[in-house]
TORDOKE-186782 format. One record per atom (N, C-alpha, C): residue number from 1; x, y, z; chain; atom name; residue in three letters. Coordinates in Angstrom, 1 decimal, decimal comma. Atoms other than C-alpha are relative to their C-alpha. Layout:
<fifis>
<k = NUM u = X v = Y w = Z c = A a = CA r = ALA>
...
</fifis>
This chain:
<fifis>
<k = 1 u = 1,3 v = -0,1 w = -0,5 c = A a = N r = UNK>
<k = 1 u = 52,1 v = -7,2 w = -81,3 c = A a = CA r = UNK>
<k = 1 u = -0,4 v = 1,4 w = 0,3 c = A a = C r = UNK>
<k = 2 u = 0,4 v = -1,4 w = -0,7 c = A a = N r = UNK>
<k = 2 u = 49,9 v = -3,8 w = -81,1 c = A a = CA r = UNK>
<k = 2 u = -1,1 v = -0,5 w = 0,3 c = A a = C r = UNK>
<k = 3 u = 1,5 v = -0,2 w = -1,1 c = A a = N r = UNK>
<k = 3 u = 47,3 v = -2,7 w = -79,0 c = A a = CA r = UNK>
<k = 3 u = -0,1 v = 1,2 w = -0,6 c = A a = C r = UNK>
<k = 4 u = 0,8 v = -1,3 w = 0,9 c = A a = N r = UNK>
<k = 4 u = 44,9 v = -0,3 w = -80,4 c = A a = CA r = UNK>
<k = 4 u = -0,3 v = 1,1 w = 1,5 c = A a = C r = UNK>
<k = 5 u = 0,3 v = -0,5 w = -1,3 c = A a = N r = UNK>
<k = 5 u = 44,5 v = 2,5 w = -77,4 c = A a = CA r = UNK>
<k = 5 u = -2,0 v = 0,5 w = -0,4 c = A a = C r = UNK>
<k = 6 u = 1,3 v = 0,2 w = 0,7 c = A a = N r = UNK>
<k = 6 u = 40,4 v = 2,7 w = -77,2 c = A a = CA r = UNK>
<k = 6 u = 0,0 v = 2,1 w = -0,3 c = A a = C r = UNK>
<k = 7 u = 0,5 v = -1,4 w = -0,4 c = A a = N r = UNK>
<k = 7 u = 40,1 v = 6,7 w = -76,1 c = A a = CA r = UNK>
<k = 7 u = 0,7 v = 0,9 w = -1,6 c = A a = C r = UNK>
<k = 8 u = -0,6 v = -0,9 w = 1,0 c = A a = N r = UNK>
<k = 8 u = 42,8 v = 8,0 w = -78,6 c = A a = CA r = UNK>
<k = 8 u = 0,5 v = -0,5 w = -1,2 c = A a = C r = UNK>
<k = 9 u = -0,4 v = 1,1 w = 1,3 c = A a = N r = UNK>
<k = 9 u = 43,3 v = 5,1 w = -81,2 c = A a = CA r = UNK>
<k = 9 u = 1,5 v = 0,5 w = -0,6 c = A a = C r = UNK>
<k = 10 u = -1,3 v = 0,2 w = 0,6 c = A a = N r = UNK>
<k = 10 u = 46,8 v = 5,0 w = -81,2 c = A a = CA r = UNK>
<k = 10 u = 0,2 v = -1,2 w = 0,5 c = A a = C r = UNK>
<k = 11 u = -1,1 v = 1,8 w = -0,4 c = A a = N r = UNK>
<k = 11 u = 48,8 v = 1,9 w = -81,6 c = A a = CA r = UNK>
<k = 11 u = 0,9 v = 0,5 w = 0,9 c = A a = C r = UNK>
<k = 12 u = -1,8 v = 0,6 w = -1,5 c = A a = N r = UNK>
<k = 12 u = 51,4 v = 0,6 w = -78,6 c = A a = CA r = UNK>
<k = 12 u = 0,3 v = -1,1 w = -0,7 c = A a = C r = UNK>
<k = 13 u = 0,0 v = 1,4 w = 0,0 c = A a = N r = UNK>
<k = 13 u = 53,1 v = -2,0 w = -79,4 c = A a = CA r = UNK>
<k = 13 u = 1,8 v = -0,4 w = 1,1 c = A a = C r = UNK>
<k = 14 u = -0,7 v = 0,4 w = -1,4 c = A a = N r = UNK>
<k = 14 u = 54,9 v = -4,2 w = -76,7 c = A a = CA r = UNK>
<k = 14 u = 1,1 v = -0,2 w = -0,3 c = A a = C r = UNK>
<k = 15 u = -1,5 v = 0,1 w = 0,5 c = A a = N r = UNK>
<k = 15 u = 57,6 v = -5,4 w = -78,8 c = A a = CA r = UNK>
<k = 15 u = -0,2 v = -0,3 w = -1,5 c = A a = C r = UNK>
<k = 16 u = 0,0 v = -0,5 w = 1,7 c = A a = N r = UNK>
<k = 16 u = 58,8 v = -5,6 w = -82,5 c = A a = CA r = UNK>
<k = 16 u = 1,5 v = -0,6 w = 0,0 c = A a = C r = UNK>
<k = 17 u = -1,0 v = 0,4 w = 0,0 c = A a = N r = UNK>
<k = 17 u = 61,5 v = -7,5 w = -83,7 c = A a = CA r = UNK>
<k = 17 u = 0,1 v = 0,5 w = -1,8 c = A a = C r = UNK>
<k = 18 u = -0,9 v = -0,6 w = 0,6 c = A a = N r = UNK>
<k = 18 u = 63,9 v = -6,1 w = -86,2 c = A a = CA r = UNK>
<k = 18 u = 1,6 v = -0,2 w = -0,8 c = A a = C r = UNK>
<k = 19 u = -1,7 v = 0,4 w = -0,4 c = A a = N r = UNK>
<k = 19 u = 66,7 v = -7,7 w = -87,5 c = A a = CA r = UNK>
<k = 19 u = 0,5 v = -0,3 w = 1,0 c = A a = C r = UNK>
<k = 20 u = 0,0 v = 0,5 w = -1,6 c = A a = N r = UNK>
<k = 20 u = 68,7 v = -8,0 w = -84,6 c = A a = CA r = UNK>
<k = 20 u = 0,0 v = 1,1 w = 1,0 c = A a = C r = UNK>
<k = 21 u = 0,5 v = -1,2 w = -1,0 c = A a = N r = UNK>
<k = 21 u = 67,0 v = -5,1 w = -82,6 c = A a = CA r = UNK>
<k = 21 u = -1,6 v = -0,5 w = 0,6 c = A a = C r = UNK>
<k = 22 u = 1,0 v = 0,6 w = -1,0 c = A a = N r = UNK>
<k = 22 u = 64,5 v = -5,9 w = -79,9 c = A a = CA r = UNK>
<k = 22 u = -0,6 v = 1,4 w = 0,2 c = A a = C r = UNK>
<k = 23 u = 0,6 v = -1,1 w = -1,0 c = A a = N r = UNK>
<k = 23 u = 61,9 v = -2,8 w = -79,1 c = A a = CA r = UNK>
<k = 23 u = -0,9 v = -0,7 w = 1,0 c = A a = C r = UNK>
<k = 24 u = 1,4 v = 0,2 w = -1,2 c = A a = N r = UNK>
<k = 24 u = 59,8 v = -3,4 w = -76,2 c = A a = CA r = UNK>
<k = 24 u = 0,1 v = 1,1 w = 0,8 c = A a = C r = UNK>
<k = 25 u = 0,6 v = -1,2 w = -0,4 c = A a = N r = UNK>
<k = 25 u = 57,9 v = -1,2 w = -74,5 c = A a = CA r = UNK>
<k = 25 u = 0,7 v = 1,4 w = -0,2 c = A a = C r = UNK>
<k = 26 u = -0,4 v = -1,7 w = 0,5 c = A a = N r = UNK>
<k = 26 u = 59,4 v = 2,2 w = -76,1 c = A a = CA r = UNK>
<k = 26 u = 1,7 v = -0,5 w = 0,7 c = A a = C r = UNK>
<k = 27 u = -1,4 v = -0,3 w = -0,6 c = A a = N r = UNK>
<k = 27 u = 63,2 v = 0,9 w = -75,1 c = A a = CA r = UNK>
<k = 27 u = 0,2 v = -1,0 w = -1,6 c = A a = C r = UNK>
<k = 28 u = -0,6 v = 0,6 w = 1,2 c = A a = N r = UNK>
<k = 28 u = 65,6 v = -0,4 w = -78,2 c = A a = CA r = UNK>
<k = 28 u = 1,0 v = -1,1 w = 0,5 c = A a = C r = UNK>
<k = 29 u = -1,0 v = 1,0 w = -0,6 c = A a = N r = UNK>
<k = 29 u = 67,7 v = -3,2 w = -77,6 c = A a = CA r = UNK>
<k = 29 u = 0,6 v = -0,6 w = -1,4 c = A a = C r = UNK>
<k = 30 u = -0,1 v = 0,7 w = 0,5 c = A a = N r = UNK>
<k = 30 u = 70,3 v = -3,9 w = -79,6 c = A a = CA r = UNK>
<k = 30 u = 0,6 v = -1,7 w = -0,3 c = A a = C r = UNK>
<k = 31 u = -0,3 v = 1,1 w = -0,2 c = A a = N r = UNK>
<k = 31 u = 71,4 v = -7,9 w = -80,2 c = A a = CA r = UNK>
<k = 31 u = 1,3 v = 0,2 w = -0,6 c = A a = C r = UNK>
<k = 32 u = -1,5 v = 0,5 w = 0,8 c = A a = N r = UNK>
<k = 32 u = 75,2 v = -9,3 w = -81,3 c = A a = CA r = UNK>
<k = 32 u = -0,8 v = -0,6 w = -1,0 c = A a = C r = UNK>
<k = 33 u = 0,7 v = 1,0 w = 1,3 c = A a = N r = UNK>
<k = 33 u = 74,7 v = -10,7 w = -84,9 c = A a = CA r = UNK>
<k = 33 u = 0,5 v = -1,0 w = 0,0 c = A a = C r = UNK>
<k = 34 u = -0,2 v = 1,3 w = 0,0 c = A a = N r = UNK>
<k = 34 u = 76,5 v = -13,7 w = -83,8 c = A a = CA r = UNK>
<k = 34 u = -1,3 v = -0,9 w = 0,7 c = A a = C r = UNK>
<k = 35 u = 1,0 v = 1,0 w = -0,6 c = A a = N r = UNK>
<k = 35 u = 73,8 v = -16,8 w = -83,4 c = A a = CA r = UNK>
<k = 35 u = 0,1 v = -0,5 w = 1,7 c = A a = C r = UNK>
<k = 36 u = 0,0 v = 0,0 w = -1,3 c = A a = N r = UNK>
<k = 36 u = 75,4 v = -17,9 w = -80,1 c = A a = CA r = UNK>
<k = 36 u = -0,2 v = 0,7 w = 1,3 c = A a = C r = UNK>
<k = 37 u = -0,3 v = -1,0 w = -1,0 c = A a = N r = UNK>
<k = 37 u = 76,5 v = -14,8 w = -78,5 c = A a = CA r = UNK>
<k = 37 u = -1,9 v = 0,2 w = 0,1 c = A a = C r = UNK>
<k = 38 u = 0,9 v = -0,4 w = -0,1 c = A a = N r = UNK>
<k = 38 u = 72,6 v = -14,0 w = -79,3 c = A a = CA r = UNK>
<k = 38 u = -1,0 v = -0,8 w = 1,1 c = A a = C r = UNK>
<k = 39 u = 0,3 v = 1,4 w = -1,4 c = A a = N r = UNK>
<k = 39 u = 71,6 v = -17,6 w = -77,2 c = A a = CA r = UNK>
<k = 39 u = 0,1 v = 0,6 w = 1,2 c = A a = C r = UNK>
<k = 40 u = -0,2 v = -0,5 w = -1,9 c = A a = N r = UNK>
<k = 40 u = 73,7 v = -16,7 w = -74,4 c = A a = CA r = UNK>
<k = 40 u = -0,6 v = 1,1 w = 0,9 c = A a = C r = UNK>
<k = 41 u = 0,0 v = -1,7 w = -0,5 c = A a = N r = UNK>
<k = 41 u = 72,5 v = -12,7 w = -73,8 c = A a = CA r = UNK>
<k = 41 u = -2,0 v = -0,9 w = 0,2 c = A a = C r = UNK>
<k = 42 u = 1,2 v = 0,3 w = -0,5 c = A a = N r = UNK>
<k = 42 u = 68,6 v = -14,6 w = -73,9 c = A a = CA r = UNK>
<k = 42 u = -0,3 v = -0,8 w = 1,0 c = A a = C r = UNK>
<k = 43 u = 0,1 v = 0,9 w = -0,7 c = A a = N r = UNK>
<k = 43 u = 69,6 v = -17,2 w = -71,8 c = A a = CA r = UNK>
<k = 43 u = 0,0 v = 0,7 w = 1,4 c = A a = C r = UNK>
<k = 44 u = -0,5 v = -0,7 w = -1,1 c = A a = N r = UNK>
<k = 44 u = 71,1 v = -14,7 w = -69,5 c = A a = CA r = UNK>
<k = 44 u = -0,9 v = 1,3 w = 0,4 c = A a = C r = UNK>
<k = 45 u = 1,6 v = -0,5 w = -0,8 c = A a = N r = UNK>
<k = 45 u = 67,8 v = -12,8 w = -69,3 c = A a = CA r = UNK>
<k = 45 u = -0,9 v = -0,6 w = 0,2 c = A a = C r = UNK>
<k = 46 u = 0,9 v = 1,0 w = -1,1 c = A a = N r = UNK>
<k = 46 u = 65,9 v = -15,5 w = -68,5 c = A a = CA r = UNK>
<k = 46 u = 0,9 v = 0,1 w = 1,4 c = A a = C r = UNK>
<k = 47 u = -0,8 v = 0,2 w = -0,8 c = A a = N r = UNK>
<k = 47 u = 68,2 v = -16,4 w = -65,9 c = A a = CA r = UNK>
<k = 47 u = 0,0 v = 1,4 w = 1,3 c = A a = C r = UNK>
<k = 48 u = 0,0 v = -1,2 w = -0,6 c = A a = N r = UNK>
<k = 48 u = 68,2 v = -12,7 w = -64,5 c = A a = CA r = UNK>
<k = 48 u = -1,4 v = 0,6 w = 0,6 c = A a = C r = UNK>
<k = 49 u = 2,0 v = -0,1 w = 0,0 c = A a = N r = UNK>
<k = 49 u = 64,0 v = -12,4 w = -65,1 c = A a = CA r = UNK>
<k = 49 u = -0,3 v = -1,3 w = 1,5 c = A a = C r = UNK>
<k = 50 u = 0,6 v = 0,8 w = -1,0 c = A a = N r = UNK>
<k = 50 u = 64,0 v = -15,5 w = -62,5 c = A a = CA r = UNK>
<k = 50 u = 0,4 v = 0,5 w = 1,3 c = A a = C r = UNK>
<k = 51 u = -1,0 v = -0,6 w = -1,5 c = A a = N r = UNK>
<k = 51 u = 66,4 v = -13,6 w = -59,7 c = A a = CA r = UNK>
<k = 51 u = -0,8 v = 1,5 w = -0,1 c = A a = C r = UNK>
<k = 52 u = 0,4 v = -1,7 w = 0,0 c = A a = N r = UNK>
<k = 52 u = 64,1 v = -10,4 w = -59,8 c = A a = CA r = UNK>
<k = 52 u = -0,2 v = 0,6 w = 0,9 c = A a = C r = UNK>
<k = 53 u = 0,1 v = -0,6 w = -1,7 c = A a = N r = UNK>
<k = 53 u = 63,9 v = -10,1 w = -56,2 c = A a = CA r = UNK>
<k = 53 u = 0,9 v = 0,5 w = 0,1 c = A a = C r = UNK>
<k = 54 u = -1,2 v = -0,8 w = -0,3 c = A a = N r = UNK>
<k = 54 u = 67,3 v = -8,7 w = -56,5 c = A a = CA r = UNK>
<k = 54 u = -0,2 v = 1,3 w = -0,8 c = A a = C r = UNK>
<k = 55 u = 0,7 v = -0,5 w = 0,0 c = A a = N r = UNK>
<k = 55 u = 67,6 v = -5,8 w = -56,7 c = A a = CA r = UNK>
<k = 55 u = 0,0 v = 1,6 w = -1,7 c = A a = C r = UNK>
<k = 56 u = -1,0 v = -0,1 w = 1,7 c = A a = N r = UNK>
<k = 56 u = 69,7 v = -4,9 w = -60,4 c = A a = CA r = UNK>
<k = 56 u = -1,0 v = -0,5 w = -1,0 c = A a = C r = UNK>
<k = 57 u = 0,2 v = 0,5 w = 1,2 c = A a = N r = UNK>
<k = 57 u = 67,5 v = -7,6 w = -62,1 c = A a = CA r = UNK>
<k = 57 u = -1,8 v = 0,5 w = 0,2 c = A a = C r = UNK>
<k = 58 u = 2,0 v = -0,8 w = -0,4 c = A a = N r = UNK>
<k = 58 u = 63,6 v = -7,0 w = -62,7 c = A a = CA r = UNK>
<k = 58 u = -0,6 v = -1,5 w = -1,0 c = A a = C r = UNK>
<k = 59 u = 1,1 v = 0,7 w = 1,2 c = A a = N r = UNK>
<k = 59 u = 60,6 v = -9,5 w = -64,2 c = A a = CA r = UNK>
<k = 59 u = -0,1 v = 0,6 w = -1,3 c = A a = C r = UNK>
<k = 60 u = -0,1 v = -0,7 w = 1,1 c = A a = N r = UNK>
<k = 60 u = 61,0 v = -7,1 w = -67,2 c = A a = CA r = UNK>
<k = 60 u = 1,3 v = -1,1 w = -1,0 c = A a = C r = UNK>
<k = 61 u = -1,1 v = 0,7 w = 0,8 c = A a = N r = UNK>
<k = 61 u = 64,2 v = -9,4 w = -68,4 c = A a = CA r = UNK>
<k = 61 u = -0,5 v = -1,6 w = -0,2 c = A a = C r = UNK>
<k = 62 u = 0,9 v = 1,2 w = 0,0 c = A a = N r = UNK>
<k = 62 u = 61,8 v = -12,7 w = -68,3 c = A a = CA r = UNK>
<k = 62 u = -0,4 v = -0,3 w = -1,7 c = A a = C r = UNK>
<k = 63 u = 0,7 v = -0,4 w = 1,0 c = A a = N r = UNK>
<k = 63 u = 60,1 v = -11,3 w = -71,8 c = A a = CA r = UNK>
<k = 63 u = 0,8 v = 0,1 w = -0,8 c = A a = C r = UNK>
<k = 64 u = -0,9 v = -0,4 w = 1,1 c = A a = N r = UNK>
<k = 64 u = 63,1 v = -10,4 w = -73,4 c = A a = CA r = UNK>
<k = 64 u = 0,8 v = -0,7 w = -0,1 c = A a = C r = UNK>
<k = 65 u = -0,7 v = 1,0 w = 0,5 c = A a = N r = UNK>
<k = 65 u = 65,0 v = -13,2 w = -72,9 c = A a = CA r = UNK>
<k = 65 u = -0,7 v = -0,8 w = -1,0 c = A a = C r = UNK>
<k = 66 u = 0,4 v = 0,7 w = 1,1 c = A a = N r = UNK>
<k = 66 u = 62,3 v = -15,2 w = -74,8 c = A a = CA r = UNK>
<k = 66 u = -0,1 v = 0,1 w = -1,5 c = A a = C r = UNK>
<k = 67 u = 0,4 v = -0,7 w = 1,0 c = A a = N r = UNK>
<k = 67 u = 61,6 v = -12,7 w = -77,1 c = A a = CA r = UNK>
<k = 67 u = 1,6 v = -0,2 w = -1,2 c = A a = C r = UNK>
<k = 68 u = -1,3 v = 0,0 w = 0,3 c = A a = N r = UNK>
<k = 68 u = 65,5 v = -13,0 w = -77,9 c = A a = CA r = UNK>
<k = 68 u = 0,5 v = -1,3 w = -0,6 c = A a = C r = UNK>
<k = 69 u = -0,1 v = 1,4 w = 0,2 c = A a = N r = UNK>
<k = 69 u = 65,6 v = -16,6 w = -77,7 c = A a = CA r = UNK>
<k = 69 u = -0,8 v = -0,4 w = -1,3 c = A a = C r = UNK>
<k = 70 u = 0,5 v = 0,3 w = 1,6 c = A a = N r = UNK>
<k = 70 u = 62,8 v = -16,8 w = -80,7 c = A a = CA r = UNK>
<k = 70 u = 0,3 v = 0,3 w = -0,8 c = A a = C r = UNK>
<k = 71 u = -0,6 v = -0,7 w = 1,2 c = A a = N r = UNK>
<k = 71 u = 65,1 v = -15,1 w = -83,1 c = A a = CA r = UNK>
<k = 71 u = 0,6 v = -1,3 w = -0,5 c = A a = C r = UNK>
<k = 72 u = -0,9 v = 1,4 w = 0,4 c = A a = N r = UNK>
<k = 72 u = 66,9 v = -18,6 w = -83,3 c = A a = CA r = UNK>
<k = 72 u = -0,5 v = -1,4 w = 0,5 c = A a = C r = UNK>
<k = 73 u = 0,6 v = 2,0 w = -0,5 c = A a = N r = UNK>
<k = 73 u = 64,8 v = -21,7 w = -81,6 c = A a = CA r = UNK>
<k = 73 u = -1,2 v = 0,0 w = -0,8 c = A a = C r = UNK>
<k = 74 u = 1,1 v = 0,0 w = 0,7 c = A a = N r = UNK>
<k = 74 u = 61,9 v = -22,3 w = -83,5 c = A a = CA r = UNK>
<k = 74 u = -1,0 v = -0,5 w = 1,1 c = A a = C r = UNK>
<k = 75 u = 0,8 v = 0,2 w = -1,3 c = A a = N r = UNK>
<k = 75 u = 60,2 v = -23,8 w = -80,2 c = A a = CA r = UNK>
<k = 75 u = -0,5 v = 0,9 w = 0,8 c = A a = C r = UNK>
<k = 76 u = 0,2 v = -1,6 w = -0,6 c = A a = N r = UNK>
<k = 76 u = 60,5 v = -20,7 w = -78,5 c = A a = CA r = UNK>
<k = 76 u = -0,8 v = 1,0 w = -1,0 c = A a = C r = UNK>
<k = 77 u = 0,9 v = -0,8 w = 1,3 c = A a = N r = UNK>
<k = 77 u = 59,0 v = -18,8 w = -81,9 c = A a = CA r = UNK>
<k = 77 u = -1,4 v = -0,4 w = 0,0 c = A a = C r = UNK>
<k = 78 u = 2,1 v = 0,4 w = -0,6 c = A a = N r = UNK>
<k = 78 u = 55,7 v = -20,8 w = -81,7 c = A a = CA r = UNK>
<k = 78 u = -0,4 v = 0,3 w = 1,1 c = A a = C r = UNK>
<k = 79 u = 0,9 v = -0,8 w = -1,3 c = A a = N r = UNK>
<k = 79 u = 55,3 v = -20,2 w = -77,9 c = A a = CA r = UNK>
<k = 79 u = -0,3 v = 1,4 w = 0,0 c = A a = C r = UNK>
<k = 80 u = 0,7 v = -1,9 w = 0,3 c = A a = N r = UNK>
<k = 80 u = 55,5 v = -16,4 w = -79,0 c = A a = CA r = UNK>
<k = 80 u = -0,8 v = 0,1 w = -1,0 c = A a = C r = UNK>
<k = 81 u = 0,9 v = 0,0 w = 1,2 c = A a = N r = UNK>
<k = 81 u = 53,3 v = -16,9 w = -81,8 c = A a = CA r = UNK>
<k = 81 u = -1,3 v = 0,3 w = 0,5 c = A a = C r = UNK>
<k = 82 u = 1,3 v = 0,5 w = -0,6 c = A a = N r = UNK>
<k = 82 u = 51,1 v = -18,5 w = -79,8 c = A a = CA r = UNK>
<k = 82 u = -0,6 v = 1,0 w = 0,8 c = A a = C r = UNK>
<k = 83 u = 0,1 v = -0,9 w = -0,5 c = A a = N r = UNK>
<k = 83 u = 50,7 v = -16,2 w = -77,3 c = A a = CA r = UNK>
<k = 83 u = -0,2 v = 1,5 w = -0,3 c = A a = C r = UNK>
<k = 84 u = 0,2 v = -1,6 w = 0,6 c = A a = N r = UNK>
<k = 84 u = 50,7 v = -13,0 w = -79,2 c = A a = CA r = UNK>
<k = 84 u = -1,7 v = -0,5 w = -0,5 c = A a = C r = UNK>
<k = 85 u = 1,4 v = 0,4 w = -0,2 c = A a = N r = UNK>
<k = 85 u = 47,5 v = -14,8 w = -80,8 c = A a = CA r = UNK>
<k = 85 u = -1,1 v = 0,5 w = 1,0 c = A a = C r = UNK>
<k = 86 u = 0,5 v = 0,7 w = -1,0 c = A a = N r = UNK>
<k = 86 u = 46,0 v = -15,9 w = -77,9 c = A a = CA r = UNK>
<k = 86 u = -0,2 v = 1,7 w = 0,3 c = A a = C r = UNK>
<k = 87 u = 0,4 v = -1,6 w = -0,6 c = A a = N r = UNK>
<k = 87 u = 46,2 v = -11,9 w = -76,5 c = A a = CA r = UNK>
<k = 87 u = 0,0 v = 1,0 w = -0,8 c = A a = C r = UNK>
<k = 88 u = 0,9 v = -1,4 w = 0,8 c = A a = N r = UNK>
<k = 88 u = 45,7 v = -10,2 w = -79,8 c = A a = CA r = UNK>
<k = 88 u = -1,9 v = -0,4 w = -0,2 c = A a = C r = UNK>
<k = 89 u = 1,3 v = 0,3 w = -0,2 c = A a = N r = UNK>
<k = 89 u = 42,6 v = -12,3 w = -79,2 c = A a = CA r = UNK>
<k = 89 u = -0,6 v = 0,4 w = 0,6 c = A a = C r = UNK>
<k = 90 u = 0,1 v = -0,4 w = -1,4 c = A a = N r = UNK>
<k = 90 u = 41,8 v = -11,1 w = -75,9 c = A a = CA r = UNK>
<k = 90 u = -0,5 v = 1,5 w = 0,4 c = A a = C r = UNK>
<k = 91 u = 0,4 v = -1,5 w = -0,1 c = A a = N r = UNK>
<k = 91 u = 42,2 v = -7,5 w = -76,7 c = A a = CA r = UNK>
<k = 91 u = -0,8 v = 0,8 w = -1,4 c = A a = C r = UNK>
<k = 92 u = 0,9 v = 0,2 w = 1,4 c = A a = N r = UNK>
<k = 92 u = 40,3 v = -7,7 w = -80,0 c = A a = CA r = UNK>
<k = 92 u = -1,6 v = 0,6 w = 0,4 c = A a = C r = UNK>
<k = 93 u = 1,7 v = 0,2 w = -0,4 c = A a = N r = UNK>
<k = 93 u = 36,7 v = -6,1 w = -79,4 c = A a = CA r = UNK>
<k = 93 u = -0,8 v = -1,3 w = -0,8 c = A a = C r = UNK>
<k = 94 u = 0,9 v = 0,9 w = 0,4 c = A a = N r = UNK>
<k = 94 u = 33,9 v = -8,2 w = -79,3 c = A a = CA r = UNK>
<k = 94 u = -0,9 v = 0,8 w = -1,1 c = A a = C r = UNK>
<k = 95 u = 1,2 v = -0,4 w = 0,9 c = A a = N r = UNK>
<k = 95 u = 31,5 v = -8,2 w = -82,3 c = A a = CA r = UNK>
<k = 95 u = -1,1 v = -0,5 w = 0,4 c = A a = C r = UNK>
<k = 96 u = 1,8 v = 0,7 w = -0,5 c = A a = N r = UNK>
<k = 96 u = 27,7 v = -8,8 w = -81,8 c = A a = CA r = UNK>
<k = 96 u = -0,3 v = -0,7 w = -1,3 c = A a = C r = UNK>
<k = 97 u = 0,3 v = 0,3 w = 0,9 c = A a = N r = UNK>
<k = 97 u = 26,2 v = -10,8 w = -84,3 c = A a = CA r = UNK>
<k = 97 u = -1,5 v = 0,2 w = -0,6 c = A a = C r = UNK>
<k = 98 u = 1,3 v = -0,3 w = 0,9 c = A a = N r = UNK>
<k = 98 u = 23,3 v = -10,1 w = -86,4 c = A a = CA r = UNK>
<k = 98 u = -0,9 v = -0,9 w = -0,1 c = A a = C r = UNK>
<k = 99 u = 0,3 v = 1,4 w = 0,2 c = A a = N r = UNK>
<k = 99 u = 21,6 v = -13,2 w = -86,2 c = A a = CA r = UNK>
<k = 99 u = -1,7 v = -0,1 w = 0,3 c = A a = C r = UNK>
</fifis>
């Protein structure tokens, strides 16, 4: 997913999948190429993203577990589909119509 910046029109983009490399927000993450080990490490940022009150884990591992998790559930893959949609929608200027 990018975002167009308006002032200096450069693309951000939030995350980017890669094989089994995760960018989000300007950090690289890389995955195990085993299918399970790849389960467990998203399971276990969910898991970490819900304890964020502590003070090791952060709401930033919430994103990346899912993001992680859609590399292999196809359930999880549509809810990020969806959602990338839904807010490339969002941040899409509006057009006026000619009408």
């Amino acid at each position: 997913m990018t975002i167009v910046n308006g002032s200096t029109g450069k693309r951000r983009e939030f995350f980017r999948l890669r094989g089994h490399t995760v960018h989000l927000l300007g950090r690289r993450f890389q995955l195990p190429a085993n299918r399970m080990a790849r389960i467990a490490v998203g399971i276990a940022f969910i898991i970490g993203g819900i304890f964020s009150f502590l003070p090791v884990l952060g709401l930033w591992m919430l994103p990346l577990g899912l993001v992680v998790l859609s590399i292999d559930m196809p359930f999880v893959r549509r809810w990020r589909r969806r959602a990338d949609v839904r807010i490339g929608r969002r941040r899409r200027p509006k057009t006026r119509r000619s009408d």
